[in-house]
Each structure stands twice: as C-alpha cells, then as structure tokens.
C-alpha positions as CSV (number, residue, x, y, z in Angstrom):
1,X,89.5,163.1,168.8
2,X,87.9,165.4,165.8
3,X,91.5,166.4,165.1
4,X,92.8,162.6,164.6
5,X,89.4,162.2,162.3
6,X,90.8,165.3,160.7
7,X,94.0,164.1,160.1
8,X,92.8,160.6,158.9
9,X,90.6,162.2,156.3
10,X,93.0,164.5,155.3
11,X,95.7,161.4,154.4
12,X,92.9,159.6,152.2
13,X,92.2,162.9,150.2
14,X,96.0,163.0,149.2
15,X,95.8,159.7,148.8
16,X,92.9,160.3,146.2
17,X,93.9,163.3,145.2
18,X,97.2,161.6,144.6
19,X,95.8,159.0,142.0
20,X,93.0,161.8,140.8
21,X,96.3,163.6,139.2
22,X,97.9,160.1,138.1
23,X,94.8,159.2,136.1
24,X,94.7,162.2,134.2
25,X,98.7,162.0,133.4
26,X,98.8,158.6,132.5
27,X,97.8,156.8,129.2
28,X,95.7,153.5,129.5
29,X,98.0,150.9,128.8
30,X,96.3,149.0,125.8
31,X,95.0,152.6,124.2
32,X,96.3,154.5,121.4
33,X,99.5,156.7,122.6
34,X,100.9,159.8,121.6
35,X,103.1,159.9,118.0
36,X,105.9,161.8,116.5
37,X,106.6,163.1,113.4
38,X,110.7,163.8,114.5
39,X,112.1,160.1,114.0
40,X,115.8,160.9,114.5
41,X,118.4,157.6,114.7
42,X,118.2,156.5,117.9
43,X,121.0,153.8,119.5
44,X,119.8,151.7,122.6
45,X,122.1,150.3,125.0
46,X,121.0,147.4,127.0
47,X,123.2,146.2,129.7
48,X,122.9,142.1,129.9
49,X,123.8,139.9,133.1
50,X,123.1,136.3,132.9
51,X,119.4,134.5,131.6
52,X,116.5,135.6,133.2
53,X,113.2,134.0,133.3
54,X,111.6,136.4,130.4
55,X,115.2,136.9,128.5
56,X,114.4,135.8,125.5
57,X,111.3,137.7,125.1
58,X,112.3,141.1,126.3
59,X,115.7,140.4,123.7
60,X,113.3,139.6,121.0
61,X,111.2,142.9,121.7
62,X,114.3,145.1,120.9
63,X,114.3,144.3,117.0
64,X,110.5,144.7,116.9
65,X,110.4,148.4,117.4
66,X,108.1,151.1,114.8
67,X,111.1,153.4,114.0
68,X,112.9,153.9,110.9
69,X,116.6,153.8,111.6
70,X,118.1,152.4,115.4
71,X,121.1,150.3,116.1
72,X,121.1,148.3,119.4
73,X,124.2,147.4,121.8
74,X,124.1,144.8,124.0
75,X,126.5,145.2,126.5
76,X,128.1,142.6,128.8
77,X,130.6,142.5,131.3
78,X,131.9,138.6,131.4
79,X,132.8,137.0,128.5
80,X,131.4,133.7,129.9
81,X,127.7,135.3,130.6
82,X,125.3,132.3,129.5
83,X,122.8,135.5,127.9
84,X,125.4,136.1,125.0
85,X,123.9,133.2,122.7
86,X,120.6,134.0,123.4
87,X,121.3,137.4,121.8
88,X,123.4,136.1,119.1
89,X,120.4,133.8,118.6
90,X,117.9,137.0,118.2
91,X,120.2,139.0,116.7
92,X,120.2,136.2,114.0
93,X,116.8,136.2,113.7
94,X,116.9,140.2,113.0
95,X,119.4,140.4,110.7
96,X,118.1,144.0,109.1
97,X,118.4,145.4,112.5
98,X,122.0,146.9,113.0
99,X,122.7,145.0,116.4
100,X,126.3,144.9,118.4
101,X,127.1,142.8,121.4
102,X,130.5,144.7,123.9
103,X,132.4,142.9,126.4
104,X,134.0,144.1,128.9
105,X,133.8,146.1,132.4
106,X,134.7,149.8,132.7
107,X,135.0,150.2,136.6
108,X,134.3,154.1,136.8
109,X,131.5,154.0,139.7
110,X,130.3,151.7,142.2
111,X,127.3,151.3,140.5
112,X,127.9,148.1,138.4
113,X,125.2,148.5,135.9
114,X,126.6,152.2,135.1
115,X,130.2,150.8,134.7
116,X,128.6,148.1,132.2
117,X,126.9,150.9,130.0
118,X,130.1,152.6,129.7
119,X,131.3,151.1,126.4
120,X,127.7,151.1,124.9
121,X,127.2,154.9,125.1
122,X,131.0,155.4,123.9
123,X,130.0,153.0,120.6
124,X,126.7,154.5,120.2
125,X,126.4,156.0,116.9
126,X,123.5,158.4,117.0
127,X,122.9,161.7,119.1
128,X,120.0,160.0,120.6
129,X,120.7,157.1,123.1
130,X,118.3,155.0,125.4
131,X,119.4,153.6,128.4
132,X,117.3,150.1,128.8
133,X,117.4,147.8,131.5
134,X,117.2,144.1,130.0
135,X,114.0,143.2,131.6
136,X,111.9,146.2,129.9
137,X,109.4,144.6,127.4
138,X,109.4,147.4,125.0
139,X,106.1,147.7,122.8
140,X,106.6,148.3,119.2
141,X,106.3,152.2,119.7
142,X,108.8,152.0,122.5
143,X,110.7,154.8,120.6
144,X,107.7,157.0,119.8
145,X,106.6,157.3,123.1
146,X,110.2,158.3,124.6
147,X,110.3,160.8,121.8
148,X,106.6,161.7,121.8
149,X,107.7,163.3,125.6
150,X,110.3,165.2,124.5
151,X,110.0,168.9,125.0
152,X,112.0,172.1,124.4
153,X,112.8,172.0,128.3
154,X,113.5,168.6,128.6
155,X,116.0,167.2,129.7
156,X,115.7,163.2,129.7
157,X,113.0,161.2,129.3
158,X,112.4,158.0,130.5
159,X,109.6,155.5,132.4
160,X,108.8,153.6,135.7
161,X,108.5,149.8,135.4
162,X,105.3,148.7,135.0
163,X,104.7,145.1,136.7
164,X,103.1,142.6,134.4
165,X,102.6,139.2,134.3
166,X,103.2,138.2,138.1
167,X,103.5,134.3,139.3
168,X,102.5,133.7,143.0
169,X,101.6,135.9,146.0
170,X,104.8,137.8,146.3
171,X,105.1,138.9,142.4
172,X,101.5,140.4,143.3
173,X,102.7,142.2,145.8
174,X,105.9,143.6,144.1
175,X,103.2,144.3,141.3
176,X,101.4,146.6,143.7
177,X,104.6,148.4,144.8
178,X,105.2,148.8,141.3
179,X,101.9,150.2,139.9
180,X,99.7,152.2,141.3
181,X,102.1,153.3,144.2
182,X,105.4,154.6,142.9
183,X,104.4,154.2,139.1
184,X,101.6,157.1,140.7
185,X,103.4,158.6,143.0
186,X,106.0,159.1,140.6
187,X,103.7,160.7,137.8
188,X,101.9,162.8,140.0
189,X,105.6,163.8,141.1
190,X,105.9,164.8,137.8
191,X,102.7,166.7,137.1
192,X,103.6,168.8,139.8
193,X,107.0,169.7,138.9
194,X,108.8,167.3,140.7
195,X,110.1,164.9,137.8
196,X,112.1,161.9,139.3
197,X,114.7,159.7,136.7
198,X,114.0,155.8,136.3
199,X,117.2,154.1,135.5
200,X,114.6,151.5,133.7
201,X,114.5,153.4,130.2
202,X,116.2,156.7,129.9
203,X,115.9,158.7,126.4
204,X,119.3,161.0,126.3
205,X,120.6,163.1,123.9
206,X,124.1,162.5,123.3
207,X,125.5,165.9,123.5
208,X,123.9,167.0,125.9
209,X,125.2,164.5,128.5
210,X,128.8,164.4,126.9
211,X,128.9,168.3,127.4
212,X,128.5,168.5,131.6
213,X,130.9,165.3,132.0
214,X,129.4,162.4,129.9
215,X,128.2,159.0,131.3
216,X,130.7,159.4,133.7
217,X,128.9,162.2,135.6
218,X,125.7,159.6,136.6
219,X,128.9,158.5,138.5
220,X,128.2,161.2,141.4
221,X,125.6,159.4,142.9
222,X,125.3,155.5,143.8
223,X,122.0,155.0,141.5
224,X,122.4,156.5,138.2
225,X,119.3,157.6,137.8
226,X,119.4,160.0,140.8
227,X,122.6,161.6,139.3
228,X,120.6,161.7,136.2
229,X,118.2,163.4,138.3
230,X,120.6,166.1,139.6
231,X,121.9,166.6,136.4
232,X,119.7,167.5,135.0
233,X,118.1,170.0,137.4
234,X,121.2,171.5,137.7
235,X,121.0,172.9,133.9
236,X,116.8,174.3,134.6
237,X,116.0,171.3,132.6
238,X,112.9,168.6,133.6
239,X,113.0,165.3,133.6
240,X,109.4,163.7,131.5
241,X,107.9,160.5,131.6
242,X,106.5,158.6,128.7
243,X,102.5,158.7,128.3
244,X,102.4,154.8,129.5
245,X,105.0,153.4,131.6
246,X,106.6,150.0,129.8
247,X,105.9,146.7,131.3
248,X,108.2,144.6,133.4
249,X,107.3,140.9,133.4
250,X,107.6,139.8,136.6
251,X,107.1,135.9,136.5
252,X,108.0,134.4,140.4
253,X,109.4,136.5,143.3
254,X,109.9,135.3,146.4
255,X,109.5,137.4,149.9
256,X,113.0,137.8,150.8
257,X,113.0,138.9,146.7
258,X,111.3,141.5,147.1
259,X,112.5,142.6,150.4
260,X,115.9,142.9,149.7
261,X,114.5,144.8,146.5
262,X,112.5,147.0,148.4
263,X,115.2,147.9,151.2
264,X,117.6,148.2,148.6
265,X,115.8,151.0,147.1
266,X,114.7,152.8,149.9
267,X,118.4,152.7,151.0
268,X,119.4,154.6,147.9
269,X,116.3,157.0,148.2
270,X,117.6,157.7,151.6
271,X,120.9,158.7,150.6
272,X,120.1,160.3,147.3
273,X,117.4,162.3,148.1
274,X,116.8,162.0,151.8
275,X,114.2,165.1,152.2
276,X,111.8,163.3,149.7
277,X,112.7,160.2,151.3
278,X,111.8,161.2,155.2
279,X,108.2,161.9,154.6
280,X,107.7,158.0,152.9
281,X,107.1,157.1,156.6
282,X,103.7,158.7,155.6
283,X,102.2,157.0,152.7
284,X,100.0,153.9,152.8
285,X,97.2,153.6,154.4
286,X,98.5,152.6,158.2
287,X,98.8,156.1,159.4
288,X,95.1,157.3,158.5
289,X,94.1,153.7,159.5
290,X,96.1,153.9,163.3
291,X,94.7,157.8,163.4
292,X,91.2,157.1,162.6
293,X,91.8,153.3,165.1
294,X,92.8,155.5,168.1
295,X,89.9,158.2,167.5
296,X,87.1,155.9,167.1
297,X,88.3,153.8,170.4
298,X,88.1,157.2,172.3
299,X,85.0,157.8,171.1
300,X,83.8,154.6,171.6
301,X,83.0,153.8,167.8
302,X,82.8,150.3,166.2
303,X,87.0,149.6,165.3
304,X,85.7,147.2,162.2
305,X,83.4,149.9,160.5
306,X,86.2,152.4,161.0
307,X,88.3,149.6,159.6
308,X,86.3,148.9,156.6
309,X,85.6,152.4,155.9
310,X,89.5,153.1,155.8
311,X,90.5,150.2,153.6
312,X,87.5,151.0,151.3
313,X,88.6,154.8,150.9
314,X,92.1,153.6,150.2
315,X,92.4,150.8,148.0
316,X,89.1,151.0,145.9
317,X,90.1,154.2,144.0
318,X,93.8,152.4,143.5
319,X,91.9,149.7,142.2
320,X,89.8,151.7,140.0
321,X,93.2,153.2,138.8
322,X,94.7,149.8,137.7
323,X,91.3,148.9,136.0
324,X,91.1,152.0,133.8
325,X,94.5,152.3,132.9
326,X,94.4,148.2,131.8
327,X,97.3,147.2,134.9
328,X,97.4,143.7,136.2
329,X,94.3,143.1,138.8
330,X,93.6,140.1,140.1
331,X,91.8,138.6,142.8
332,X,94.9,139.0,145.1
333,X,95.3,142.8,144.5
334,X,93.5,144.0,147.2
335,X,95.0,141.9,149.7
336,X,98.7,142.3,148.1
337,X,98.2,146.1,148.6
338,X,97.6,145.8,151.7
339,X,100.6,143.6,152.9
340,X,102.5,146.3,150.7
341,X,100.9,148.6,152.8
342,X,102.1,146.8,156.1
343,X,105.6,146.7,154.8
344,X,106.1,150.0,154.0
345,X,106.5,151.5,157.5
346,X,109.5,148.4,158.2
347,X,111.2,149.1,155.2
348,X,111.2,152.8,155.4
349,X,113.1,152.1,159.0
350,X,115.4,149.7,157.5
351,X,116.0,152.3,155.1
352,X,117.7,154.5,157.6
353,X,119.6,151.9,158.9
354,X,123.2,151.4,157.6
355,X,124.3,147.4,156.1
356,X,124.7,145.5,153.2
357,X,122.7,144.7,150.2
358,X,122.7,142.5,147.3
359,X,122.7,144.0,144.0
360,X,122.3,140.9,141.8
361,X,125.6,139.1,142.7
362,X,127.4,142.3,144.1
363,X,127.4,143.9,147.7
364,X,126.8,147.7,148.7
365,X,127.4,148.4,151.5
366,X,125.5,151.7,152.4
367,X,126.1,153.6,155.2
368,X,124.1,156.6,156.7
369,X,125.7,159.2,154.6
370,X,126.1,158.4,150.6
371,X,130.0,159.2,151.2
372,X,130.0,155.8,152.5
373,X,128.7,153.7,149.6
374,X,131.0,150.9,148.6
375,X,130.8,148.1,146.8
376,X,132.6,144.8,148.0
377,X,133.6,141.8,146.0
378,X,132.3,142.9,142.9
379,X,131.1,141.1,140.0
380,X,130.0,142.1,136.7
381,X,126.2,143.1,136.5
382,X,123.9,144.8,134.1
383,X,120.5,145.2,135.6
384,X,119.2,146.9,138.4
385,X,116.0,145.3,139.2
C-alpha cells in the first residue's frame, strides 16, 4: 500500500518537476524575447494546400516579419488549389517583399508535405531556409527568435505549435495537448539533452543539409521532422527550440479531428522513435490517479479526497504554467486536460496498432514496423497538422 502511495507521489513530482524545468526554458509568450545582431538573408518555404479557416491571416503574417532581407516561396502542389489567389492577393498587398508562388509535386517520399517543399528548398536563394507549415502565425520577430537559438553546436532550430485561439470544447482540448503537455514535455526534452524536431518551423542552414543528402534525406523517415531529428544527431549536432513556441490558431475541431490527429501522431512516434514512444503509456495523470485509487481503497481512505488531491497536484501547476507564460486558459481548461488525460492511455494503444490514417486528403497506411509505411491514393498536400 505505502509502495503504490510511493509510486503515485513519485509520478506527480515528474510531473512537476517536468513543468518546473519547462517554466524556466520557456519565454512568456507576450514578453520581450531574445535578439540578434547576425541578420543573414533568410528564404522561407511554406507549403500551401487548399483555404483554411485562418489562411488569410497566417499568409498575411509572412510579409510582416522584423528582418532586413527574406524572400518567401509558396509552394503548391495542384495548380487548381483555391489558396493560390489568396496568396497572389497578399503578395499584392506586399509588393516590397520578394515573394514566389511553385507548382508542382516532386514525389521523392511518402510524406506529401516533404515532396511539396521539394521545389521551394531547390529555388531558395539564401543559405538560410525555414521550413513553415501554413497554419504558423509567425510574430513580427519570427526570424529573430529562430536565429536568436542558433548555436555553434546546432544543428536546426525550430518550434512546437502553440494552440491559440480555440472554438468549442474539442479545440480546447487539442489546445491542452498542445501546450502545456508536448509544448513542455518537448522543452524539458530539450533542456535535458534530448532535443526533438517540429516539422512546424524548422530554421536550416542550406549547406549544411545539401552536404549529408539534401531535402531528400528527411526522406528516411515517414515524418520529416524525425529524419530531421536523426540527421542531425548523426553529425553530434542538437536540435534547439526558439525561446517562445509560435502560435497555431486553432478555430473549430471536432472529436474525431483531433482523434485522428492524435493517433496519427502517436503512430509516427511509434515507428520513428519507438523507445521514447513506449514509456507515453506513462504520462498523464491516470496512472498516479489508479495507484493512489487502489492504495487508498486498501487502506480504507476516502476515494474522493484522494481524487481531489491527485487532480489538484496535477493540473494546478499546468495551469499555473499556461497562466505565467500568457497560453490560452479558459474556463474549460481544467476539464479539457483532463479528457486529454483520459485519452491518452487509448491513443497510446491505438498507437501500436497497425491501419490507416488520413493525412489531410491522403492515406498512410502504417504498419507495425516503419518499413511498412505507404501511402495510398495520394493527393497533393502541404501541411501536416
């Protein structure tokens, strides 16, 4: 009985500790963040797949950005995509911004937003590229805080989604998957030596990545930020993340939305990296909860205090997180985290199970060893999210 206690106690001080190391590596969101003096050209490449609900706001942001020279590329695999006028229309509206839209598909990976970046990082102009999902809102010092994180030993740079703006209950809870659990897990990842790649915004330099096999090497793995991963490992480099992560409007999701999201990734994880990926079954707060459930029924203790104390210990220093780092809080957090919480033990078994998934128009099919990875009945894509 004492040992379960123990064991509870000892998942809510990761848990803390966890977010303790979190809060001191991440930047609040609405405070000043680090600069740079070395403001090289930069090119960003955004891949583009048909009009999504914040579109022509996250287009407009990537003409707005504090840096003295940068060209963007928009690329797009089907000449019929219904985005391409809204970019014409804010490219328009940017005309002293050097801005170039690419069609066209270059089919070297199963991973359909990789094969749409292809012809943006072969027309990009500078030796320092960004990566940029289309859904990223990037902040006017978007570019200084990729290059602010840039260090001798680095070897890409780059940012989790930050969930913003949510619409309804299940955008909450996709907000709390987003933010203070793999946004945290992910920095205190980092802190510890354990850098992971986001495929969201990655800073690269050019030469770099053209000298051990050019975009064509985040080919090797189905997500291309896990080959970037690898990658860059494999030459004793780390991967950083920026001092803030960028925000990621999230307007509506449904619950099969997030779901399929959510089993799609955990899918990926499992393949990619499956020793990080086994102990997942971990985190949350349902094992210390069922540990600490079990003990006090033995020991005849009152379930609902336990209960309380459990929930307390778990979600009110995640909530203090959001609050000092300025994330979205509202008055379904609490309960969103803890649905997210309920989940996460289902989708980490479905994560070992083999099947389809949906990758915005385009199905995987991923087996139970990343061999197997296929994609069926493809169509063109650009983002991952």
């Amino acid at each position: 009985m004492l040992n379960l206690f123990a064991a509870a106690g000892a998942f809510l001080a990761v848990n803390v500790l966890t977010l303790m190391i979190a809060g001191r590596r991440i930047w609040p969101r609405l405070a000043p963040q680090p600069g740079t003096q070395h403001r090289p050209p930069v090119s960003v490449v955004i891949p583009l797949c048909g009009v999504e609900e914040f579109s022509r706001e996250t287009l407009n942001s990537a003409f707005r950005l504090d840096w003295p020279d940068y060209e963007v590329i928009f690329c797009i695999a089907d000449a019929e995509d219904a985005v391409i006028p809204l970019v014409e229309e804010a490219r328009e509206r940017h005309p002293a911004i050097p801005a170039t839209i690419l069609v066209g598909d270059d089919l070297i990976s199963a991973n359909p937003k990789l094969n749409n970046c292809v012809k943006g990082w072969k027309a990009a102009s500078h030796e320092w590229v960004v990566l940029a999902d289309s859904n990223v809102l990037m902040p006017a010092d978007y570019l200084i805080r990729l290059m602010a994180a840039w260090r001798l030993d680095t070897g890409l740079v780059c940012s989790t989604p930050l969930g913003s703006r949510p619409h309804g209950f299940w955008a909450e809870v996709e907000c709390a998957f987003l933010n203070a659990h793999q946004a945290r897990w992910q920095y205190a990842g980092e802190a510890l030596g354990f850098g992971f790649a986001q495929g969201k915004s990655m800073l690269w330099r050019k030469g770099m990545l053209d000298a051990n096999g050019g975009i064509q090497a985040l080919a090797s793995q189905i997500a291309e930020d896990a080959a970037a991963t690898k990658l860059v490992r494999s030459l004793g480099l780390k991967v950083r993340l920026v001092s803030s992560p960028f925000e990621q409007p999230l307007g509506t999701r449904t619950f099969r939305e997030v779901w399929a999201r959510q089993c799609r990734w955990a899918r990926l994880r499992r393949v990619t990296f499956p020793q990080f990926f086994s102990p997942e079954i971990l985190l949350g707060v349902m094992p210390p909860l069922l540990l600490a459930l079990i003990a006090a029924f033995v020991a005849g203790r009152s379930l609902l205090a336990i209960t309380g104390f459990i929930v307390g210990a778990s979600y009110l220093p995640e909530l203090a997180l959001a609050y000092r780092k300025n994330w979205h809080i509202s008055r379904w957090s609490l309960i969103a985290m803890f649905t997210r919480d309920l989940l996460l033990p289902i989708i980490w078994v479905r994560g070992w199970l083999a099947g389809s998934a949906d990758w915005r128009g385009n199905r995987m099919s991923i087996g139970s060893h990343e061999s197997r990875i296929k994609t069926t009945a493809p169509r063109p894509l650009a983002s991952t999210s």
